[in-house]
N, CA, C and O atoms as a GROMACS GRO file, in nm:
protein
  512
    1UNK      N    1  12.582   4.629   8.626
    1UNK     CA    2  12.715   4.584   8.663
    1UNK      C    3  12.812   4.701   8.675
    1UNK      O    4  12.886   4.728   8.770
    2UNK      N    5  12.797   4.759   8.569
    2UNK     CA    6  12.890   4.913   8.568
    2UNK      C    7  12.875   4.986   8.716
    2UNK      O    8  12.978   5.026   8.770
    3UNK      N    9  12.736   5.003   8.786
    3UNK     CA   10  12.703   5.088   8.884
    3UNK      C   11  12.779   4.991   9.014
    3UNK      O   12  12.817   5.051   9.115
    4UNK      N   13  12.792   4.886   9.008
    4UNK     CA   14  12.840   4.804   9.098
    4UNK      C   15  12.974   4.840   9.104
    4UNK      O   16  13.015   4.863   9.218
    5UNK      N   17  13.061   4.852   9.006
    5UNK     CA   18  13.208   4.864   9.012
    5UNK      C   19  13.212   5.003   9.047
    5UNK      O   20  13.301   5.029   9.129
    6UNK      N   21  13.133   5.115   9.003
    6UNK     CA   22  13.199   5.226   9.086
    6UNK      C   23  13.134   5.271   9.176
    6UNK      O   24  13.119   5.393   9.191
    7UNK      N   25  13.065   5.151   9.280
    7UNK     CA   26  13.057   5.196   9.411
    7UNK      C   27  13.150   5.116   9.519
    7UNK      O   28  13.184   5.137   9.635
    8UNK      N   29  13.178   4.990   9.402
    8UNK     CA   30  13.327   4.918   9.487
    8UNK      C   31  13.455   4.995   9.456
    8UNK      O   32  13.551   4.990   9.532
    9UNK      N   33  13.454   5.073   9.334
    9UNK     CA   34  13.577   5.181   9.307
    9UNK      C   35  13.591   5.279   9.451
    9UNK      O   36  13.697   5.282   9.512
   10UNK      N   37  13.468   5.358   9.495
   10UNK     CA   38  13.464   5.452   9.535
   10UNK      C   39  13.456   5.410   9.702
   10UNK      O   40  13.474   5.493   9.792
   11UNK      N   41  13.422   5.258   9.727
   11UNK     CA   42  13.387   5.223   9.841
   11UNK      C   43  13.557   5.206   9.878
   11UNK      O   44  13.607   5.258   9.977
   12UNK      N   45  13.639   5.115   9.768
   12UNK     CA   46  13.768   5.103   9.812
   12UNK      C   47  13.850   5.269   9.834
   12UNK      O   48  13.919   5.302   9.931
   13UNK      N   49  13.816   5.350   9.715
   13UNK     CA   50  13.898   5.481   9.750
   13UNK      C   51  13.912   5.512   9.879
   13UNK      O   52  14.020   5.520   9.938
   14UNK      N   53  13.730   5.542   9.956
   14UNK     CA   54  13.718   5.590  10.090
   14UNK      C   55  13.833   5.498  10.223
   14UNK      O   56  13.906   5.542  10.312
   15UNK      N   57  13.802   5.362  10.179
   15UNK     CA   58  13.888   5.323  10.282
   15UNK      C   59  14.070   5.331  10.285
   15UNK      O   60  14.147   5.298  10.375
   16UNK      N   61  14.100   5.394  10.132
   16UNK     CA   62  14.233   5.389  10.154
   16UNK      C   63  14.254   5.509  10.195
   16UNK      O   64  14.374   5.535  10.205
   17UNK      N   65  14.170   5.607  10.227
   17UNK     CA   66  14.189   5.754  10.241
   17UNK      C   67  14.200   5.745  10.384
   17UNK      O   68  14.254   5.837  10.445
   18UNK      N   69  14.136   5.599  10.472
   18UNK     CA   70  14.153   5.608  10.606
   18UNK      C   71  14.260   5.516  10.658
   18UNK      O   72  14.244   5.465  10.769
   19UNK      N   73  14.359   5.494  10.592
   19UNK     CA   74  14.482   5.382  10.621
   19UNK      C   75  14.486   5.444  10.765
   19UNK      O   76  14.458   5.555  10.809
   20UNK      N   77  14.543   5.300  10.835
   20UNK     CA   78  14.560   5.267  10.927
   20UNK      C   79  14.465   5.286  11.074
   20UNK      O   80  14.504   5.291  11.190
   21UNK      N   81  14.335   5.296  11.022
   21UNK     CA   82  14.232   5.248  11.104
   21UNK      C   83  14.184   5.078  11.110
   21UNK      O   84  14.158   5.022  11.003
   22UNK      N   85  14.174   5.002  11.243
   22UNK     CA   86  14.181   4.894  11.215
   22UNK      C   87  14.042   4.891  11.306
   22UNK      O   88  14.002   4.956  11.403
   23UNK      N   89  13.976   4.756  11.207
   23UNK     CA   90  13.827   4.731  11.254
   23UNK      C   91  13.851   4.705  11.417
   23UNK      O   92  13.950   4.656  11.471
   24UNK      N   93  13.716   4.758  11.482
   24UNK     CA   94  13.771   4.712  11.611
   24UNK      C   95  13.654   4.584  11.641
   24UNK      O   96  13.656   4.475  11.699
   25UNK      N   97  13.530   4.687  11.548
   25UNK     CA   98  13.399   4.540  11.565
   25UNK      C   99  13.275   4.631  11.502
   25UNK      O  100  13.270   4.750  11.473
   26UNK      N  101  13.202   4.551  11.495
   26UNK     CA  102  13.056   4.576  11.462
   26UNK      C  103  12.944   4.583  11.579
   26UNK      O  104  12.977   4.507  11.670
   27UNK      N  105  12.861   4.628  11.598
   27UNK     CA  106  12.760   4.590  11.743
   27UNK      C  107  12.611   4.628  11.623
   27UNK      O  108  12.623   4.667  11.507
   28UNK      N  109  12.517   4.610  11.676
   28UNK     CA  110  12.395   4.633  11.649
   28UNK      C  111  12.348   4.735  11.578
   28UNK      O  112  12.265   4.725  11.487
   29UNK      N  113  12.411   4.856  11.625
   29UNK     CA  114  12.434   5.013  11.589
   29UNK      C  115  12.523   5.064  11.479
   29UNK      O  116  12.478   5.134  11.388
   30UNK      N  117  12.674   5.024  11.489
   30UNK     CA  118  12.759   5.056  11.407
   30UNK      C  119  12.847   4.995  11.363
   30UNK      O  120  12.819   4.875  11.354
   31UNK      N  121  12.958   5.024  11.324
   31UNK     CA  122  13.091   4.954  11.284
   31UNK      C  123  13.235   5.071  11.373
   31UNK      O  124  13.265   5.188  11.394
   32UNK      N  125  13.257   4.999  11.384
   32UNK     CA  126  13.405   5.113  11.491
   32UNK      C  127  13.540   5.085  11.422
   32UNK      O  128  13.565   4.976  11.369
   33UNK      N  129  13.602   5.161  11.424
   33UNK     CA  130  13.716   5.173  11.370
   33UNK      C  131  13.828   5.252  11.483
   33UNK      O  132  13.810   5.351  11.553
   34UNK      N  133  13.910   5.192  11.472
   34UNK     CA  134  14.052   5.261  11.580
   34UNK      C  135  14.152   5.275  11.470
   34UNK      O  136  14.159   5.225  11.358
   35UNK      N  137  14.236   5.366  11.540
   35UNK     CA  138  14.392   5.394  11.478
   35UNK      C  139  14.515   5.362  11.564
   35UNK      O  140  14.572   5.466  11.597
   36UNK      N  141  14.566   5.268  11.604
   36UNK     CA  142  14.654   5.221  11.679
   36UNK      C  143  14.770   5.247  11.618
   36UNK      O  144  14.869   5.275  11.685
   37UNK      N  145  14.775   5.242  11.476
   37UNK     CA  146  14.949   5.306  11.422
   37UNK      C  147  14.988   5.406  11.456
   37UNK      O  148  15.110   5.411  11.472
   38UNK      N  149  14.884   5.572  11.492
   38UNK     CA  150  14.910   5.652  11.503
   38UNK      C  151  14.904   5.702  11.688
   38UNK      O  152  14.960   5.791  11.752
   39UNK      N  153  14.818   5.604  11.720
   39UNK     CA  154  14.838   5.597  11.840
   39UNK      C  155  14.913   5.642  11.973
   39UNK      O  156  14.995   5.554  11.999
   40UNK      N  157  14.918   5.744  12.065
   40UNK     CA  158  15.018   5.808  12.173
   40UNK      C  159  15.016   5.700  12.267
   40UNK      O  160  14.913   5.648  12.311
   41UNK      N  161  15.127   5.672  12.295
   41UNK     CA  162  15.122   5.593  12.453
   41UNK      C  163  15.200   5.630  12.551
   41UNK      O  164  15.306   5.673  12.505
   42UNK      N  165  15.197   5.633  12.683
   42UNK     CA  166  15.232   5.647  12.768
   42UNK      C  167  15.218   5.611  12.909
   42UNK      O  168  15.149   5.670  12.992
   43UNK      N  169  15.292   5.502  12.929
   43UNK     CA  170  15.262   5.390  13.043
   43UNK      C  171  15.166   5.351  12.998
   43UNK      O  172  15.159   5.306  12.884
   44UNK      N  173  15.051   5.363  13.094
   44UNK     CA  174  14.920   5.226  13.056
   44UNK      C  175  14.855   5.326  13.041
   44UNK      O  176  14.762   5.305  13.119
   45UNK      N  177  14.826   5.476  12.972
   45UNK     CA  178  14.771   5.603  12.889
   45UNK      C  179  14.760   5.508  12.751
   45UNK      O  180  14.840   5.415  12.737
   46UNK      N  181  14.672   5.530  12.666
   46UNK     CA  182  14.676   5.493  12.522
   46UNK      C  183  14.578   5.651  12.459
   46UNK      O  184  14.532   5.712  12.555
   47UNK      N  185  14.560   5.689  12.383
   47UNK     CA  186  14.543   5.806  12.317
   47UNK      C  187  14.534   5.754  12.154
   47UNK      O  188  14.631   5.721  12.085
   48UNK      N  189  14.428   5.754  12.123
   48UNK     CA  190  14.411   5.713  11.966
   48UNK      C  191  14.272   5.744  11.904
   48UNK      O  192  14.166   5.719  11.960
   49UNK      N  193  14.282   5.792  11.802
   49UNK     CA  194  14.199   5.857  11.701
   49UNK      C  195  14.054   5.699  11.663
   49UNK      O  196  14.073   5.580  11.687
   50UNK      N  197  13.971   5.739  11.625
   50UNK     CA  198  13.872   5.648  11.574
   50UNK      C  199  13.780   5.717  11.501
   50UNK      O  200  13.767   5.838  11.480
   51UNK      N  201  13.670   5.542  11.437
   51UNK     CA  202  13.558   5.643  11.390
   51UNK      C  203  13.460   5.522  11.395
   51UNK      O  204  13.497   5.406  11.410
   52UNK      N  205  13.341   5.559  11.384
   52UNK     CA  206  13.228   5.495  11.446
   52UNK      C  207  13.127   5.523  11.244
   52UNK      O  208  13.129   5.626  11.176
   53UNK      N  209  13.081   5.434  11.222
   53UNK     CA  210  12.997   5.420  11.129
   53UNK      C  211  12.865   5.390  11.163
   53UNK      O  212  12.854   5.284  11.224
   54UNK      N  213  12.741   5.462  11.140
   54UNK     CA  214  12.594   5.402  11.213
   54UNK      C  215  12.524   5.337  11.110
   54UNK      O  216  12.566   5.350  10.995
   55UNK      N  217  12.423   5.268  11.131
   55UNK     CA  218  12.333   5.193  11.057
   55UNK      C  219  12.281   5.264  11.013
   55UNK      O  220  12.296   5.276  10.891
   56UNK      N  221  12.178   5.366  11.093
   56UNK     CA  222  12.086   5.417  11.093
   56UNK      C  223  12.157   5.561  11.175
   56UNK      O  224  12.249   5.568  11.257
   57UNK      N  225  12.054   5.689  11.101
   57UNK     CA  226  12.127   5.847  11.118
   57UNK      C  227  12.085   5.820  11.288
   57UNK      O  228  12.006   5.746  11.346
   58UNK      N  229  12.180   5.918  11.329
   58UNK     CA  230  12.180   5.939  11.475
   58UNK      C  231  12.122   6.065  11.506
   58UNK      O  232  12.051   6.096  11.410
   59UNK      N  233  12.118   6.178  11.619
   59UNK     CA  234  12.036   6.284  11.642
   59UNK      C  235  12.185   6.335  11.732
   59UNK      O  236  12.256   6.261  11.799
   60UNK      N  237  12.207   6.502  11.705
   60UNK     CA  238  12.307   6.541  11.813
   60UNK      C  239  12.329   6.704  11.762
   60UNK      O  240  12.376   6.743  11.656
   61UNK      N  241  12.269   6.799  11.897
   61UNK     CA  242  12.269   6.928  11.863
   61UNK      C  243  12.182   6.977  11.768
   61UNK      O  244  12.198   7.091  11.724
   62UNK      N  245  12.089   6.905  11.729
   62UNK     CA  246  11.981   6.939  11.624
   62UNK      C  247  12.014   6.950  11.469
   62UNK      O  248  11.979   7.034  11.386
   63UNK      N  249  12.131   6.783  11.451
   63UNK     CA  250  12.193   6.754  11.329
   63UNK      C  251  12.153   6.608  11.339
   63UNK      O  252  12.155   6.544  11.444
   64UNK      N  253  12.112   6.554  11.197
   64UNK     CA  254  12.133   6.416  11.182
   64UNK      C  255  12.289   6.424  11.127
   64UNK      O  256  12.348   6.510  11.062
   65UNK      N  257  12.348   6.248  11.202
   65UNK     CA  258  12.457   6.173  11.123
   65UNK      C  259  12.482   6.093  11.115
   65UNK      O  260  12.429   6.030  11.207
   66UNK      N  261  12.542   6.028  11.053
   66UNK     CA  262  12.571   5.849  10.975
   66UNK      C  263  12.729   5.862  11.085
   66UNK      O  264  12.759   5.747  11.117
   67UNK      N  265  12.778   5.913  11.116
   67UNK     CA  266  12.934   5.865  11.140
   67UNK      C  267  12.999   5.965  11.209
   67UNK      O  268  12.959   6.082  11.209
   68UNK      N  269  13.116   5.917  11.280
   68UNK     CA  270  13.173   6.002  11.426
   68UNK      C  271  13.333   5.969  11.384
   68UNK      O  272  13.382   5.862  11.349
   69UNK      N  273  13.397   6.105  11.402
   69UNK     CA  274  13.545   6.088  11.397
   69UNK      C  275  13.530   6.090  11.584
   69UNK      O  276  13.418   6.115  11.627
   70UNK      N  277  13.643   6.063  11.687
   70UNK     CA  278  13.696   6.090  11.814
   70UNK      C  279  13.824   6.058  11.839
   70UNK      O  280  13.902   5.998  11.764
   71UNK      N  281  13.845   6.107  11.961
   71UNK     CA  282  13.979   6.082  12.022
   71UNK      C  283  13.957   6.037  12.161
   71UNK      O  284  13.900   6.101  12.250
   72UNK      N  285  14.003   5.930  12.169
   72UNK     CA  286  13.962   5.863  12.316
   72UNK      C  287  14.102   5.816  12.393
   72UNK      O  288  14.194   5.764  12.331
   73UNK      N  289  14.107   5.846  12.557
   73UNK     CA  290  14.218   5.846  12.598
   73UNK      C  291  14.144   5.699  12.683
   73UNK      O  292  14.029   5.695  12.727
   74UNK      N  293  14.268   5.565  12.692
   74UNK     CA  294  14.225   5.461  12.754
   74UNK      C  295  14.311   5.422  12.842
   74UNK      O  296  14.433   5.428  12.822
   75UNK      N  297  14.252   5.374  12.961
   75UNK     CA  298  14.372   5.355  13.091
   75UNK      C  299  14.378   5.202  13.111
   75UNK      O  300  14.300   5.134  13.178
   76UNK      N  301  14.483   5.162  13.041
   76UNK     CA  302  14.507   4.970  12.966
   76UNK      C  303  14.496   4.951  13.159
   76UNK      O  304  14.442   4.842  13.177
   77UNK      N  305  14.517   4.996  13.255
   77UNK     CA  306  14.577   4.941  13.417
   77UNK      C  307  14.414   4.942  13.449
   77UNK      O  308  14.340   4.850  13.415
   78UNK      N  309  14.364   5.075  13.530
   78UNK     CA  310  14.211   5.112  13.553
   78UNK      C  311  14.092   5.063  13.490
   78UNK      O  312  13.980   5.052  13.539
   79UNK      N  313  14.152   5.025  13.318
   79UNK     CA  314  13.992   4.961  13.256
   79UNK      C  315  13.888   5.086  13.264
   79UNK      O  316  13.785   5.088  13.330
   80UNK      N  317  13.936   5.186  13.185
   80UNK     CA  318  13.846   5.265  13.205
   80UNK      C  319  13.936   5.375  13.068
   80UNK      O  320  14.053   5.368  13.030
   81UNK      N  321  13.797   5.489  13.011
   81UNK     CA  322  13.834   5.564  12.896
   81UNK      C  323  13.802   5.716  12.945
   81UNK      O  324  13.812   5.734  13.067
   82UNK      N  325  13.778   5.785  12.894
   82UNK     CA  326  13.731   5.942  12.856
   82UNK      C  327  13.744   5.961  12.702
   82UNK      O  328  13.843   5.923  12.639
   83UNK      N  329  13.633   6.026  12.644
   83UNK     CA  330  13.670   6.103  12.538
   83UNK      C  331  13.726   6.240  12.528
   83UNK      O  332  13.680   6.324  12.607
   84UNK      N  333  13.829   6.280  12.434
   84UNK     CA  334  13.845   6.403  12.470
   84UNK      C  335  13.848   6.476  12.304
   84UNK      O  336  13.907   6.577  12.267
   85UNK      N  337  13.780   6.402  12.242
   85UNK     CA  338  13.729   6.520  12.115
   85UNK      C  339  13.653   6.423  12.036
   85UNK      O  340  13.696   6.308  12.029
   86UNK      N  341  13.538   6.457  11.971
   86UNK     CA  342  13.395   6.432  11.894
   86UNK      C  343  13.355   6.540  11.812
   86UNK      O  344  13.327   6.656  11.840
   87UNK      N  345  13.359   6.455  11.664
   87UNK     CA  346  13.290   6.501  11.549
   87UNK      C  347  13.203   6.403  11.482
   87UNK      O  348  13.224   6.282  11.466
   88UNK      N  349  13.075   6.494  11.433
   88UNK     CA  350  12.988   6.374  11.343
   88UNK      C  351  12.994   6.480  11.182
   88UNK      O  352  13.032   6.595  11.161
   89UNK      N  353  12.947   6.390  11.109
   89UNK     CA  354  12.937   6.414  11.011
   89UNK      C  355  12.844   6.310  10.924
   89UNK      O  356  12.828   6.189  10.941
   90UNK      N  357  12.776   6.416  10.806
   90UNK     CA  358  12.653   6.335  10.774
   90UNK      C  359  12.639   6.238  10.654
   90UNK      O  360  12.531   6.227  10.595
   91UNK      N  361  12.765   6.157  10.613
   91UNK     CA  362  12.790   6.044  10.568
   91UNK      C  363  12.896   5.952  10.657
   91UNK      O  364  12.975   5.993  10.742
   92UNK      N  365  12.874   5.821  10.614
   92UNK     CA  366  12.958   5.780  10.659
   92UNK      C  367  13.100   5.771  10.629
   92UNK      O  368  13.133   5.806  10.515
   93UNK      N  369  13.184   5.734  10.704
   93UNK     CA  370  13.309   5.748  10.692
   93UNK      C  371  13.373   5.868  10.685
   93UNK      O  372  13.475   5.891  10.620
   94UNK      N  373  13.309   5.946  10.754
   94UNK     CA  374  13.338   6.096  10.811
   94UNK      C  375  13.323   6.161  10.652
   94UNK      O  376  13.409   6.231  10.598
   95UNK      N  377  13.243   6.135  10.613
   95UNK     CA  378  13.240   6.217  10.458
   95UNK      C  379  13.122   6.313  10.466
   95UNK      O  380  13.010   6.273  10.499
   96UNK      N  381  13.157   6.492  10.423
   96UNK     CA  382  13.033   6.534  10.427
   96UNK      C  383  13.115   6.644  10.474
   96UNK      O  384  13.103   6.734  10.391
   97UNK      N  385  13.190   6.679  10.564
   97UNK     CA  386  13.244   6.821  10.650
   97UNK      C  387  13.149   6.769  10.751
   97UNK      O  388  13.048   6.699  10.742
   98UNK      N  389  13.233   6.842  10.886
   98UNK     CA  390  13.224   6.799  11.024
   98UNK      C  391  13.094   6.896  11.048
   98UNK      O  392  13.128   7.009  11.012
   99UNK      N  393  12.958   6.896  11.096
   99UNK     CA  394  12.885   6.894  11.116
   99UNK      C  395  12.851   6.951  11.276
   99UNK      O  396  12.771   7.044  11.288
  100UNK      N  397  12.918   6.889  11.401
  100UNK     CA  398  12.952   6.936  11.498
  100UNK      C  399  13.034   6.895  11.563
  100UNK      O  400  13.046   6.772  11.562
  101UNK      N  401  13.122   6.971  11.642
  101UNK     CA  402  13.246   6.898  11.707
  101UNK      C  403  13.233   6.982  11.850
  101UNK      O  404  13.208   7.100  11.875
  102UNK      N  405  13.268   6.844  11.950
  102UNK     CA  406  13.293   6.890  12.081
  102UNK      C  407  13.396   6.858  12.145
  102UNK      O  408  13.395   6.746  12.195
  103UNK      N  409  13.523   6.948  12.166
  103UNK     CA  410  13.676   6.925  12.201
  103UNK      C  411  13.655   6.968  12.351
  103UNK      O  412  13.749   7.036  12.392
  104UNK      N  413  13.564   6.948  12.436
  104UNK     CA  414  13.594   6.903  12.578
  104UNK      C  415  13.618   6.744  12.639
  104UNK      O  416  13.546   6.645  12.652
  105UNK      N  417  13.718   6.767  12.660
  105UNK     CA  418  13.755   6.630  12.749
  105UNK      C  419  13.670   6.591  12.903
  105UNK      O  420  13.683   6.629  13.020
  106UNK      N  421  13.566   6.481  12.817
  106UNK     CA  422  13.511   6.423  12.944
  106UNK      C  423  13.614   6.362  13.045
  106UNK      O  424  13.735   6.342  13.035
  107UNK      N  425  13.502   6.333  13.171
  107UNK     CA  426  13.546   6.226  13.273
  107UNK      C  427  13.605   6.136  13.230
  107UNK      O  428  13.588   6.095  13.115
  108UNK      N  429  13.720   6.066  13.345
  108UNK     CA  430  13.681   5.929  13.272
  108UNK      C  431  13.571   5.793  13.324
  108UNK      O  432  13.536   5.821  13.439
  109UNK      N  433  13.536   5.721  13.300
  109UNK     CA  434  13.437   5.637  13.305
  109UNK      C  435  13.465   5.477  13.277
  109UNK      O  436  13.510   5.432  13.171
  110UNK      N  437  13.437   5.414  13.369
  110UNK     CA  438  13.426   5.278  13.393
  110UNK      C  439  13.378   5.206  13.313
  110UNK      O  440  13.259   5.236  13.296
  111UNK      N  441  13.415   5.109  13.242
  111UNK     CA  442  13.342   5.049  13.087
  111UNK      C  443  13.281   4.963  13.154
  111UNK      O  444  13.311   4.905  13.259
  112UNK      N  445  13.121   4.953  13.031
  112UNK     CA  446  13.021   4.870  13.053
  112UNK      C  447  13.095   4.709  12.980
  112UNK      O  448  13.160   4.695  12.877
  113UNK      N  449  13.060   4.627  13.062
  113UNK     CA  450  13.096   4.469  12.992
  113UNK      C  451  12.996   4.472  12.845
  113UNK      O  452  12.873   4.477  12.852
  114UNK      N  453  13.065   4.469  12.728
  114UNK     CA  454  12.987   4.437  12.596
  114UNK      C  455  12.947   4.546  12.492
  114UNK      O  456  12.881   4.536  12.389
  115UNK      N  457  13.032   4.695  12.572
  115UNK     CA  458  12.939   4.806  12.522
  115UNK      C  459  13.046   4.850  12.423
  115UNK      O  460  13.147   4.780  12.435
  116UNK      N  461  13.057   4.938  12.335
  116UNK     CA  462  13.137   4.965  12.219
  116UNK      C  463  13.287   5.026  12.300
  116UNK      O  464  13.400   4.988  12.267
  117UNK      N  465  13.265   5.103  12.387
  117UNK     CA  466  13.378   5.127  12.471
  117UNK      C  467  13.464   5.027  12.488
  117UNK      O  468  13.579   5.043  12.447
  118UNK      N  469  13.425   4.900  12.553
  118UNK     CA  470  13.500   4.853  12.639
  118UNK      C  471  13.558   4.759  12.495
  118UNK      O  472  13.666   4.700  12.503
  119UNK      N  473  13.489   4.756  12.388
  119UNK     CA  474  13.558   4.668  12.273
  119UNK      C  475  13.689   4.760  12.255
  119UNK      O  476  13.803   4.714  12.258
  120UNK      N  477  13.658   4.888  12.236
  120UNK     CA  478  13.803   4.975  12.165
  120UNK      C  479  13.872   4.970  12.286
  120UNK      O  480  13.989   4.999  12.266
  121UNK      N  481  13.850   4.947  12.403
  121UNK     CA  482  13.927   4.912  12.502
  121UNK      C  483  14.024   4.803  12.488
  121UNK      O  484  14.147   4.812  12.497
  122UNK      N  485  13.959   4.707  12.466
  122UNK     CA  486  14.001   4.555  12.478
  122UNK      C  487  14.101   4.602  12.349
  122UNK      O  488  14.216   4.595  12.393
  123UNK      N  489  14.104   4.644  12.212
  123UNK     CA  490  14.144   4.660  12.136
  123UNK      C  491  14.309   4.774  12.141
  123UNK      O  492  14.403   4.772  12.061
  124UNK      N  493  14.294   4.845  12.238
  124UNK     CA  494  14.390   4.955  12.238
  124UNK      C  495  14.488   4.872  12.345
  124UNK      O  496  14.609   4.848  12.342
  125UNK      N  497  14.399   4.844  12.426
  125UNK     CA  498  14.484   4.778  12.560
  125UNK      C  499  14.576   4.631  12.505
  125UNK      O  500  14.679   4.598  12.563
  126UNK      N  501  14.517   4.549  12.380
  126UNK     CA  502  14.576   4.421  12.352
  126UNK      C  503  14.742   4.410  12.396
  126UNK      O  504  14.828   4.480  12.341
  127UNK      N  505  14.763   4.341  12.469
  127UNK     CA  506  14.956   4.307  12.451
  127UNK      C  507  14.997   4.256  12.342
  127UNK      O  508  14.952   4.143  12.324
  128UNK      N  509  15.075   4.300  12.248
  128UNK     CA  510  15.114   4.308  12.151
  128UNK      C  511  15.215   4.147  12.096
  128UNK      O  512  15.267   4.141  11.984
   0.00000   0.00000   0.00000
């Protein structure tokens, strides 16, 4: 019972350390998280921080990781994103030190119907 409470101690710490990330969803793969409080906007531009939790370790640059900080720019008009910065790290909830990070800003790209994109889409884009 003891081991139970301080992994709900330590499970609650982690999430208050990430205030104001709001669930965006779960899929098969992970759990996603957005930051809409901190969020840039500009016209139908949205610009907001996230983080991605995996089930199972992922493969990238010849690192395993449980979890992804990013910054994704979303066009609420076009229906469409780019990332423009990616870090993993090898616990979840970005715990561990960043592992590898890539601060080139992709294309942007047309969301798949159902795919984790187009959820933080649906999520950034919501009318308030």
């Amino acid at each position: 019972m003891r081991q139970l409470l301080v992994v709900l101690a330590t499970g609650l710490t982690a999430f208050q350390a990430h205030a104001g990330l709001a669930l965006v969803g779960e899929t098969k793969e992970s759990i996603i998280y957005i930051n809409l409080d901190g969020a840039e906007k500009n016209g139908a531009l949205i610009k907001a921080e996230g983080s991605q939790d995996f089930h199972q370790q992922q493969h990238w640059g010849g690192v395993d990781y449980l979890s992804a900080k990013f910054v994704n720019e979303f066009d609420c008009e076009k229906k469409q994103t780019r990332q423009l910065s990616l870090s993993i790290y090898p616990e979840n909830m970005a715990n561990g030190g960043a592992l590898n990070t890539d601060t080139e800003a992709k294309p942007w790209a047309a969301l798949t119907a159902g795919s984790a994109l187009e959820m933080m889409w649906k999520k950034a884009c919501a009318k308030p």
